[in-house]
BAMARLUM-202256 format. One record per residue (C-alpha): x, y, z. Coordinates in Angstrom, 2 decimals, padded with zeros to 5 digits. Last residue first. Layout:
// BAMARLUM-202256
ATOM|east|north|up
ATOM|X|Y|Z;
...
This chain:
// BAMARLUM-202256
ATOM|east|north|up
ATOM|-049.18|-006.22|053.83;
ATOM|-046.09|-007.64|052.46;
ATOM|-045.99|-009.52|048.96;
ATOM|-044.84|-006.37|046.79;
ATOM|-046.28|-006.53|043.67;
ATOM|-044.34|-008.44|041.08;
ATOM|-044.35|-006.75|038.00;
ATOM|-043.82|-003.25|039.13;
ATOM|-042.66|-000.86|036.37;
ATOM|-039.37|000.82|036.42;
ATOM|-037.18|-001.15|033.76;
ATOM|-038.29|-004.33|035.73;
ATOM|-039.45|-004.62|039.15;
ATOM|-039.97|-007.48|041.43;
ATOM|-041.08|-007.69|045.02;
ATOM|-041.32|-010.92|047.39;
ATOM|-038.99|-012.72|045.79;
ATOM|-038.59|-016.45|047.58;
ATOM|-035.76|-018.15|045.67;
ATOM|-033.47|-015.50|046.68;
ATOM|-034.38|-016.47|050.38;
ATOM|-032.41|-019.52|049.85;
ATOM|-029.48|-018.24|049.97;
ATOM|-029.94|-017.72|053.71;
ATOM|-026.94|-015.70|055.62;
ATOM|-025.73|-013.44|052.55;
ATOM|-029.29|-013.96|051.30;
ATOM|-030.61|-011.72|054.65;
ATOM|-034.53|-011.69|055.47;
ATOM|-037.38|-011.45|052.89;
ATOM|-036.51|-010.40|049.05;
ATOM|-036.41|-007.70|047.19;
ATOM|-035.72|-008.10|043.20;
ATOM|-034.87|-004.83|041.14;
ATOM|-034.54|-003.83|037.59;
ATOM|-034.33|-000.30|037.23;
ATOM|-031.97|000.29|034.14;
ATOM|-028.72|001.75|035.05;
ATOM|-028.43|005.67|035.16;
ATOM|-027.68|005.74|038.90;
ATOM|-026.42|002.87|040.50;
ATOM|-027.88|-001.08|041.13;
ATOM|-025.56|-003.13|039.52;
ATOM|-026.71|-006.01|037.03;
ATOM|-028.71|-003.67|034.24;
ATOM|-026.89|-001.35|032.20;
ATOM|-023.80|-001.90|030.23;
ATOM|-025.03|-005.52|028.59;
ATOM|-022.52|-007.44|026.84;
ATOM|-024.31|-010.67|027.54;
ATOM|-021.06|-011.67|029.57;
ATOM|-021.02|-008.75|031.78;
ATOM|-024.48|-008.77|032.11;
ATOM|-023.78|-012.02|033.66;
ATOM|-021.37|-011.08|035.91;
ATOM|-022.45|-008.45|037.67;
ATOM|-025.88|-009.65|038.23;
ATOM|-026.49|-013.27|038.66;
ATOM|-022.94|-014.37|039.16;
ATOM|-022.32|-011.46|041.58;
ATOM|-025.02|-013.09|043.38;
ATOM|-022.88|-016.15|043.67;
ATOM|-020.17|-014.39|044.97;
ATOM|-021.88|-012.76|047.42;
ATOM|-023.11|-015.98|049.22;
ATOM|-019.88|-017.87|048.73;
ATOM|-018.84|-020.53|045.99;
ATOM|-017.84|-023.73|047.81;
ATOM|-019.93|-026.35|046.07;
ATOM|-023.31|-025.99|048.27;
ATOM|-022.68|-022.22|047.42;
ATOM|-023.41|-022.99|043.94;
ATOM|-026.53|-025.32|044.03;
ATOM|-027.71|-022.93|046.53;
ATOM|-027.79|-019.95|043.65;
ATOM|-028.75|-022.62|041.02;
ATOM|-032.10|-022.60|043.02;
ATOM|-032.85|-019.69|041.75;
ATOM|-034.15|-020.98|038.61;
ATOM|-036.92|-022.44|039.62;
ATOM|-039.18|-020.43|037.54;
ATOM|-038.73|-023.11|034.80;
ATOM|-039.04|-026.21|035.05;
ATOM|-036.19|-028.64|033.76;
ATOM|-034.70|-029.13|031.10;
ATOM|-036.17|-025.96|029.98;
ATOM|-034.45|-024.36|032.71;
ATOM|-030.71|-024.61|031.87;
ATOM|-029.31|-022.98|034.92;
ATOM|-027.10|-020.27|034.23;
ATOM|-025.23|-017.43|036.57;
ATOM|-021.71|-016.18|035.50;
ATOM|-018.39|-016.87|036.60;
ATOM|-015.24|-015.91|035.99;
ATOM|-011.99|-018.27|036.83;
ATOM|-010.47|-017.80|039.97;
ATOM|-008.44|-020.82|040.63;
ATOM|-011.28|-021.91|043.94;
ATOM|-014.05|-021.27|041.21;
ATOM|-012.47|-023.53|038.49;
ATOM|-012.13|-026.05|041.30;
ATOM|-015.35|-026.09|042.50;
ATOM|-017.05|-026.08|038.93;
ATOM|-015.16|-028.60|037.51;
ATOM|-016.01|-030.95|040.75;
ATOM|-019.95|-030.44|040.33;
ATOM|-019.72|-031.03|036.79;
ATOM|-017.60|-033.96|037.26;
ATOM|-020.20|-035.66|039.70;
ATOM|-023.01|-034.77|037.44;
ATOM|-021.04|-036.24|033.97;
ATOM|-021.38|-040.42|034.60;
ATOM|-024.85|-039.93|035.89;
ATOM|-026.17|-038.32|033.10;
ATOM|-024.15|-039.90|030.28;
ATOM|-025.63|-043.32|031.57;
ATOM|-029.39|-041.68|031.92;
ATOM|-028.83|-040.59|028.07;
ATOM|-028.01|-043.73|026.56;
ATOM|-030.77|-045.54|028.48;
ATOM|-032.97|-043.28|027.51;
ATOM|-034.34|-040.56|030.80;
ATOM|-037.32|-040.63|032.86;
ATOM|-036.26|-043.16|034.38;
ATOM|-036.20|-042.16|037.80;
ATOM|-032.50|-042.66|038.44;
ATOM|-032.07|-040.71|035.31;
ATOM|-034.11|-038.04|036.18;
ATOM|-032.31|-037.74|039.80;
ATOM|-029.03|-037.41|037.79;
ATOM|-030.65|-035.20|035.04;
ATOM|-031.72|-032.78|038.03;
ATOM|-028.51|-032.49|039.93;
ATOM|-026.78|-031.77|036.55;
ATOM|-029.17|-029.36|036.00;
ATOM|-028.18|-027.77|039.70;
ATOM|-025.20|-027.22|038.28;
ATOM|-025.74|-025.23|035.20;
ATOM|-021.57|-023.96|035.11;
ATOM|-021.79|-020.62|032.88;
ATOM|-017.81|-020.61|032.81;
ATOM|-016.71|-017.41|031.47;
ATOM|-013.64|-016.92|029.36;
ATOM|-011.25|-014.26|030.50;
ATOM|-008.29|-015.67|028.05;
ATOM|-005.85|-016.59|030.95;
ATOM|-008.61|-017.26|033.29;
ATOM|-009.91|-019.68|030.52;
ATOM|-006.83|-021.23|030.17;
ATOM|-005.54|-022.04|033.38;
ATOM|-008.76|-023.77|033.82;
ATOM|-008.80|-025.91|030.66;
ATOM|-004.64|-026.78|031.77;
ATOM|-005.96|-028.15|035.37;
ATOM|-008.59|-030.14|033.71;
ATOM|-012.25|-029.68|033.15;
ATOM|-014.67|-031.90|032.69;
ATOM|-018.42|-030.57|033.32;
ATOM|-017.52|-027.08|031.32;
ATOM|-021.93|-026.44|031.55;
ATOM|-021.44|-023.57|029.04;
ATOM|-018.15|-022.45|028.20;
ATOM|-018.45|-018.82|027.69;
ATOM|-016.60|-015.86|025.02;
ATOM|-015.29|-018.55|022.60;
ATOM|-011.65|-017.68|021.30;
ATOM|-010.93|-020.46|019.39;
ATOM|-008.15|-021.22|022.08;
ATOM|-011.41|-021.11|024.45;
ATOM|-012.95|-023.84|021.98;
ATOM|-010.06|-026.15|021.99;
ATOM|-009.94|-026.07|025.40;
ATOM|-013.50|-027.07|025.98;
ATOM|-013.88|-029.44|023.27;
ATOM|-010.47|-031.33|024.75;
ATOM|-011.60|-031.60|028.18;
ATOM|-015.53|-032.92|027.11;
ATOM|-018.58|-030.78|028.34;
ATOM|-018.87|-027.96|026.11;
ATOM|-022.07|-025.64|024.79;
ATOM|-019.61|-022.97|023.96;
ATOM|-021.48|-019.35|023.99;
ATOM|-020.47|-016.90|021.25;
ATOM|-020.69|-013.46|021.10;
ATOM|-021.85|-011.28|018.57;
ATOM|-020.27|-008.21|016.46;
ATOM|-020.72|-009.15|013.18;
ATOM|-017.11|-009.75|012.80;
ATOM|-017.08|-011.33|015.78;
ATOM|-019.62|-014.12|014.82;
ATOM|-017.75|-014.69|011.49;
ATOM|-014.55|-015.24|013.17;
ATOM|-015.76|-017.65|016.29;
ATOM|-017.77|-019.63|013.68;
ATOM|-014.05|-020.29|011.56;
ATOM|-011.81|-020.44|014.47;
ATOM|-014.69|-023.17|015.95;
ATOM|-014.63|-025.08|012.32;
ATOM|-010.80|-024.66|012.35;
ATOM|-010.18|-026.30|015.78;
ATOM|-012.26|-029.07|015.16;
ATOM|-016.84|-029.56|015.99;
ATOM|-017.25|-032.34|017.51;
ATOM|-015.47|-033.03|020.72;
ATOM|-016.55|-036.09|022.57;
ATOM|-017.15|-035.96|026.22;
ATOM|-020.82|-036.67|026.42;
ATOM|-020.21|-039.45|023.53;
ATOM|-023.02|-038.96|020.97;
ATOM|-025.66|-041.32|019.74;
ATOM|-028.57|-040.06|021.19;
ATOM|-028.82|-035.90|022.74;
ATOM|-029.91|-035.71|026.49;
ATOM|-026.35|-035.76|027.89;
ATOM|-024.36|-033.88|025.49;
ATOM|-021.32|-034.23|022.59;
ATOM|-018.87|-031.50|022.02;
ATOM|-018.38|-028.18|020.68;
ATOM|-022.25|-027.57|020.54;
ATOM|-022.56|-023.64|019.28;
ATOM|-024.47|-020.85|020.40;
ATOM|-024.00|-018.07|018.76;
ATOM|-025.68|-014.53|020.80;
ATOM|-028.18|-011.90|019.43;
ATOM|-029.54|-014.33|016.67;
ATOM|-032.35|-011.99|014.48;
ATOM|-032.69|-014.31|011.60;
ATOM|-029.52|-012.96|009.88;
ATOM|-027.63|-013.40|012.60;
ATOM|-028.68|-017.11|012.07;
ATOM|-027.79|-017.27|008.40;
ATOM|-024.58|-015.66|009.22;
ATOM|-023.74|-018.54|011.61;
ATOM|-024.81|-021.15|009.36;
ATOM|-022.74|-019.46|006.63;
ATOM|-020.15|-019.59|008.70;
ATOM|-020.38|-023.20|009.37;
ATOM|-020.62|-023.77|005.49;
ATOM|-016.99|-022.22|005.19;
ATOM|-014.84|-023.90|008.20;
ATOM|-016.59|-027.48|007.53;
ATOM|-019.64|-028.98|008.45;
ATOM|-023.13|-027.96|008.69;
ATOM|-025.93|-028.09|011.40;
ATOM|-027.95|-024.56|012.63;
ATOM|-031.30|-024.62|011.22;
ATOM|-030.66|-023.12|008.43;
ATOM|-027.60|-024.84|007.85;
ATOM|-028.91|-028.09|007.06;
ATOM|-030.81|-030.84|008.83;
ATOM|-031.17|-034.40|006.98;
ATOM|-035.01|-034.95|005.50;
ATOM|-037.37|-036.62|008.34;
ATOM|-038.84|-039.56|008.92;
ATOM|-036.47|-041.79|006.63;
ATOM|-033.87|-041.52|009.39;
ATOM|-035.49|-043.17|012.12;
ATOM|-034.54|-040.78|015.08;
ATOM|-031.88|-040.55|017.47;
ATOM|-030.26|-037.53|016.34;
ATOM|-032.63|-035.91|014.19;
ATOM|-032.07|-032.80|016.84;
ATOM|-028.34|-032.04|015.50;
ATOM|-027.10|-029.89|018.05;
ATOM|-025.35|-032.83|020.26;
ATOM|-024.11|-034.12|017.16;
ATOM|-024.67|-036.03|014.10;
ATOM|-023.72|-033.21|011.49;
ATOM|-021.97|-030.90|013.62;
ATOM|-023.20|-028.01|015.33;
ATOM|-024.83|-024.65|015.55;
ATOM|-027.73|-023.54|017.93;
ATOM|-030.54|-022.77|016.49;
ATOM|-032.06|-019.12|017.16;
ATOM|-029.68|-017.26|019.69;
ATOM|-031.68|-015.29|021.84;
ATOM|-031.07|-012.84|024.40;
ATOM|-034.38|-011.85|026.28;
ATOM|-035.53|-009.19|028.43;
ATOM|-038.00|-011.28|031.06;
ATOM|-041.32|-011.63|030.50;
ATOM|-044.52|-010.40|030.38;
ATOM|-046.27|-010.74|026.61;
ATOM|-046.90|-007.76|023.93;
ATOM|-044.91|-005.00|025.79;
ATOM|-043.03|-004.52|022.65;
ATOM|-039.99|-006.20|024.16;
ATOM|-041.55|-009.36|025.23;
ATOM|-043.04|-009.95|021.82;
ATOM|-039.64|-009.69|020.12;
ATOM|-038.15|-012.03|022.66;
ATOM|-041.10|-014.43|021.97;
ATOM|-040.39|-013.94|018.33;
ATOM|-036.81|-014.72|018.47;
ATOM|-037.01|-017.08|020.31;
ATOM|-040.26|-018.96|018.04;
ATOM|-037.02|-018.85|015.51;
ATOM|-035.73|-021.85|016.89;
ATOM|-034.11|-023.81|019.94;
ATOM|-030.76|-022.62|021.48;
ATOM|-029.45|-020.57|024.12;
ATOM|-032.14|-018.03|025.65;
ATOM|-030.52|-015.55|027.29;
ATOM|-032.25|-013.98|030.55;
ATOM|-032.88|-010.65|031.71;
ATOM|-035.41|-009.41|034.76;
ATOM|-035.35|-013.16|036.36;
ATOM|-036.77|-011.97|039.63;
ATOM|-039.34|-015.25|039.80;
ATOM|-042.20|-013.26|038.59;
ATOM|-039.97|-013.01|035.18;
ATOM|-039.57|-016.58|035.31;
ATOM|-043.05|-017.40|035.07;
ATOM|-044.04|-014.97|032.96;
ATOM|-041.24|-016.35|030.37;
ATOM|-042.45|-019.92|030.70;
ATOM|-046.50|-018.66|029.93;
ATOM|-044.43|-017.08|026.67;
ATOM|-042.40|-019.80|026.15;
ATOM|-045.13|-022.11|025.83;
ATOM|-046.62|-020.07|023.26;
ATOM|-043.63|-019.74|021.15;
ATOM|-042.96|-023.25|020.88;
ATOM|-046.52|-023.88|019.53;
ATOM|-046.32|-021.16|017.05;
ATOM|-042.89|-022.89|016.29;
ATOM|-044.08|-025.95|015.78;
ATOM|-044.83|-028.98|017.29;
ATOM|-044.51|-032.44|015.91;
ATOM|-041.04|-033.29|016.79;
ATOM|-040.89|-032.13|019.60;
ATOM|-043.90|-034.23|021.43;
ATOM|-042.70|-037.36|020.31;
ATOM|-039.40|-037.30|021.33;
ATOM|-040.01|-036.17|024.49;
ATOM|-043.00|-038.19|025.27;
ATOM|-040.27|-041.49|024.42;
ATOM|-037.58|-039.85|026.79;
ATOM|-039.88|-039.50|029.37;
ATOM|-041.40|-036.68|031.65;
ATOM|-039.61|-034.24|029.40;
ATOM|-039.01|-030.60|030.78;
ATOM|-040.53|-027.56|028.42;
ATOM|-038.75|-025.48|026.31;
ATOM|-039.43|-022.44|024.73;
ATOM|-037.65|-020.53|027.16;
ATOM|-034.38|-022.75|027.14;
ATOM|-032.36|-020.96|029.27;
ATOM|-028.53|-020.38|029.96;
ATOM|-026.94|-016.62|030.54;
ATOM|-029.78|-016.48|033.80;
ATOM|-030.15|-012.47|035.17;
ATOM|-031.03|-011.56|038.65;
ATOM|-032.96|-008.24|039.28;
ATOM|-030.36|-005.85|041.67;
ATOM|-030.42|-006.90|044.96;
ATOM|-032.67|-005.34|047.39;
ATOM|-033.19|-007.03|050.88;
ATOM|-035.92|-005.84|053.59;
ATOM|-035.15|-003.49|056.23;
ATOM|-038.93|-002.15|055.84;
ATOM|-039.48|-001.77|052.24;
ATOM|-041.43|000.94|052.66;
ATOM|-042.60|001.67|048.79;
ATOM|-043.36|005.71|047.90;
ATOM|-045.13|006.49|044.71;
ATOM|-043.86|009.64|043.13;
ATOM|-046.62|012.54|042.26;
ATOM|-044.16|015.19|043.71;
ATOM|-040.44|013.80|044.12;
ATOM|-039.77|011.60|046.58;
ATOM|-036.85|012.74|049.25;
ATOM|-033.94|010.44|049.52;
ATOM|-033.08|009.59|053.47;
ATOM|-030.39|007.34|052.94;
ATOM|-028.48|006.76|049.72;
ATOM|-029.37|005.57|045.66;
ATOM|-029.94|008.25|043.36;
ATOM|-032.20|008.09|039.37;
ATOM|-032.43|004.65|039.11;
ATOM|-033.92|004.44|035.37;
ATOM|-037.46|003.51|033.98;
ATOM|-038.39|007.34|033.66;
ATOM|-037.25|007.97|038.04;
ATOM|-036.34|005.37|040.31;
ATOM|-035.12|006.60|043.88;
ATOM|-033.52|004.09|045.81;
ATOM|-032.88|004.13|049.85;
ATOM|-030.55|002.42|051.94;
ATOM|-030.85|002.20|055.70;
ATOM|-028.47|-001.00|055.40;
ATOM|-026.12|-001.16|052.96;
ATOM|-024.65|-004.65|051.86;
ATOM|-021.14|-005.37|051.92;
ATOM|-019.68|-004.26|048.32;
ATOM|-019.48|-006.64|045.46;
ATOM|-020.69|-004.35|042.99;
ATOM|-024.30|-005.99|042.76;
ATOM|-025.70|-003.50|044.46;
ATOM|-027.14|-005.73|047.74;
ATOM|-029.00|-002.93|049.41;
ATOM|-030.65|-003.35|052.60;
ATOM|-034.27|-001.30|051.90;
ATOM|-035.39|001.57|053.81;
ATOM|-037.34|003.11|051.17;
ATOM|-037.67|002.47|047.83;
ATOM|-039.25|005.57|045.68;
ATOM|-041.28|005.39|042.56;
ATOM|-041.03|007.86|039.66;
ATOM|-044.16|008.09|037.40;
ATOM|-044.69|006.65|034.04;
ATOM|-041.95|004.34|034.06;
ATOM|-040.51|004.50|030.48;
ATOM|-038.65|000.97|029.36;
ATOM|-034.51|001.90|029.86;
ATOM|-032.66|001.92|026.72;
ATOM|-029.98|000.01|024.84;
ATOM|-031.41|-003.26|025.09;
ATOM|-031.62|-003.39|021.06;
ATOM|-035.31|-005.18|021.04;
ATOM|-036.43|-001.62|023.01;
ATOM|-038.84|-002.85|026.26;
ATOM|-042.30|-002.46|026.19;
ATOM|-043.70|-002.48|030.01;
ATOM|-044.06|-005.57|031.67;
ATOM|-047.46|-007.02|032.22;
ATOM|-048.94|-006.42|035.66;
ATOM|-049.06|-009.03|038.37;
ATOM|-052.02|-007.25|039.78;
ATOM|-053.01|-004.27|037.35;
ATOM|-051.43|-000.89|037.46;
ATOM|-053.48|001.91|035.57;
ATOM|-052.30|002.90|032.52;
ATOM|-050.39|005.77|031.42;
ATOM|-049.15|007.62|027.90;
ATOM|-045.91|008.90|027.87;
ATOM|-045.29|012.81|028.40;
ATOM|-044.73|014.80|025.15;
ATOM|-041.15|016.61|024.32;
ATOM|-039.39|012.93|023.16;
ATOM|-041.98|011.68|020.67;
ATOM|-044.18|009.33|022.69;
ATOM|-043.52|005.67|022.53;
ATOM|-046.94|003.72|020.75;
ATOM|-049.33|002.28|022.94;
ATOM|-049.92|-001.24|023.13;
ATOM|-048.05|-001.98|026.47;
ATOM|-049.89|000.55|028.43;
ATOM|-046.56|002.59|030.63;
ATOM|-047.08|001.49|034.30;
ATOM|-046.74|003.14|037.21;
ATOM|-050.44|004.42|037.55;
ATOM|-050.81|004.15|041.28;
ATOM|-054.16|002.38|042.89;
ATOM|-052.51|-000.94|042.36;
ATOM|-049.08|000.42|043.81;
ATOM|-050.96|002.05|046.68;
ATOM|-052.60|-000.86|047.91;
ATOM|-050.00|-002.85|047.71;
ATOM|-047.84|-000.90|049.69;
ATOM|-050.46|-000.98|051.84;
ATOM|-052.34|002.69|052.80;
């Protein structure tokens, strides 16, 4: 029998609706469907979705996300949602499904620290404009949910979702009751900023259309009403702070490079976020807004297009990622050569690309971390393993890169079990065709996917 055959005949997966079973009853099973739904996943992260029978991978070249050359011959035994051993020659257990991966790649399932779920890309900046601002969240939330299927079958098993509204929130709250298929999801609601910033989405628009933006949805100024902006969002369900230290490409009005939020307002939203335990990810293009915000003690610079020789000395100093979304710079360059962009914006765009790309190689080459985001949303999503070629293009190697993805990044999310492939992590897997380490392009090409156990990619091989 195909490994396909077998996994659609096998009942791996958990149904979504049904409640967990207390601890001494066995979970309830479904039959596997093609391209099934992922199975419910706990909001917290903290524990592995049930598999409802253990599966074994056979002969697969494992990539474990440690860093380590990969291990031919390799086999992985998944067992409750969880990789119970990983070496050659495992014996499955009674009942288990058995996969023959044939020498093909496993790397443990890639994870993206910058989305935009909810997000579509813009084919203009006047359809743009017009098209956010009359939809709401319901509609949000529905795109991100065909967005989040998309990039799960892409071998996105986590993602966090920086900025947009409370639709997040819900989507990632759908996702982990099993409601939708999609990746595990990190959200943080709005995105905080300045009054007239990057953050502030009325930028650009005739004022008397709608009433200023306050805290609630992420824009306020000054030490004390930015922490109540961050509160308000933890209070809404924000896993992560994201916050627009200085100006962007796509927003009106703004200098790129321009800081915007000062040293006290980032000590103030770095405070409150600790306190309550969250991270915070610097939206930060300009040299000053990034330094200032790793002195503030940010946890990632995200995108970190200008950096100088002092930004770099101190984020290694500090340990402050840089999530560098190359390949989005690639794609705002070609959009504003198209014109798909404003004229404001299409300047920024092709002024910042170049110094993205240059940031990135040097903060690589000095050694400071890095971790894998692409900004999809800007532009389609399920293409976000192109980033990985968009990174070795500039000097990062093979491994390294994939250590971005996996390693890395739930490093940054704060996230103990998923990114290495070991026993007692969370079985999220990607296989792909031939050797990454020699083609990084084959990581755009999954040809299995699993996530917490359950097969939601079957495998593509007859």
């Amino acid at each position: 029998m195909s490994p396909r055959a077998l996994l659609l005949a096998a009942p791996l997966l958990a149904c979504a609706a049904a409640r967990p079973s207390p601890p001494q009853e066995p979970a309830p099973v479904c039959p596997v469907a093609p391209i099934a739904a992922a199975v419910a996943v706990p909001a917290d992260m903290s524990s592995a979705p049930a598999a409802a029978s253990a599966l074994l991978l056979r002969n697969t070249r494992l990539i474990d996300g440690t860093g380590a050359a990969a291990r031919p011959g390799t086999d992985v035994l998944i067992d409750g949602g969880r990789i119970s051993q990983v070496g050659p020659g495992l014996t499955a257990p009674a009942g288990a499904a058995v996969i023959d991966l044939g020498g093909r790649t496993l790397l443990p399932g890639f994870i993206d620290a910058h989305t935009h779920l909810t997000n579509d890309p813009q084919t203009s900046h006047a359809e743009a404009v017009t098209r956010d601002v009359t939809t709401t969240d319901a509609d949000a939330a529905l795109r991100g949910a065909a967005n989040a299927r998309i990039t799960l079958l892409a071998g996105f098993t986590t993602v966090r979702n920086v900025g947009g509204t409370l639709a997040d929130r819900s989507l990632r709250d759908a996702v982990a009751r099993g409601r939708v298929p999609g990746p595990r999801i990190l959200v943080a609601n709005h995105a905080i900023g300045s009054t007239g910033g990057h953050c502030d989405d009325t930028n650009g628009m005739r004022p008397d259309l709608f009433p200023p933006p306050d805290f609630t949805v992420g824009i306020a100024d000054g030490p004390d009403a930015l922490r109540k902006a961050v509160r308000h969002q933890i209070k809404q369900g924000a896993d992560v702070i994201k916050i627009c230290a200085t100006g962007g490409v796509l927003s009106q009005g703004d200098g790129v490079g321009a800081p915007q939020l000062t040293p006290d307002e980032l000590a103030a939203i770095v405070d409150e976020a600790v306190r309550a335990d969250r991270k915070v990810a610097a939206h930060a293009h300009g040299t000053l807004g990034i330094k200032d915000a790793v002195r503030a003690g940010v946890h990632s610079i995200e995108h970190g297009s200008m950096l100088d020789d002092e930004a770099i000395r101190l984020m290694k100093k500090r340990g402050t990622y840089l999530v560098p979304t190359v390949s989005v710079g690639a794609y705002v360059e070609q959009a504003a050569t198209a014109g798909k962009l404003s004229k404001d914006s299409a300047a920024k765009a092709l002024a910042i690309a170049p110094r993205m790309r240059d940031s990135l190689a040097r903060a690589y080459k000095a050694g400071v971390k890095i971790a894998f985001g692409t900004d999809a949303g800007v532009f389609e999503h399920g293409t976000n393993a192109r980033e990985f070629a968009a990174l070795t293009a500039l000097g990062v190697t093979p491994m390294d890169a994939i250590l971005a993805a996996t390693r890395n990044a739930a490093d940054l999310l704060g996230l103990r079990d998923v990114g290495i492939i070991k026993p007692g992590n969370i079985a999220d897997l990607v296989a792909v065709d031939g050797d990454p380490l020699a083609d990084i392009h084959a990581l755009e090409r999954p040809t299995l996917v699993i996530q917490g156990g359950a097969v939601v990619r079957p495998p593509s091989w007859p």
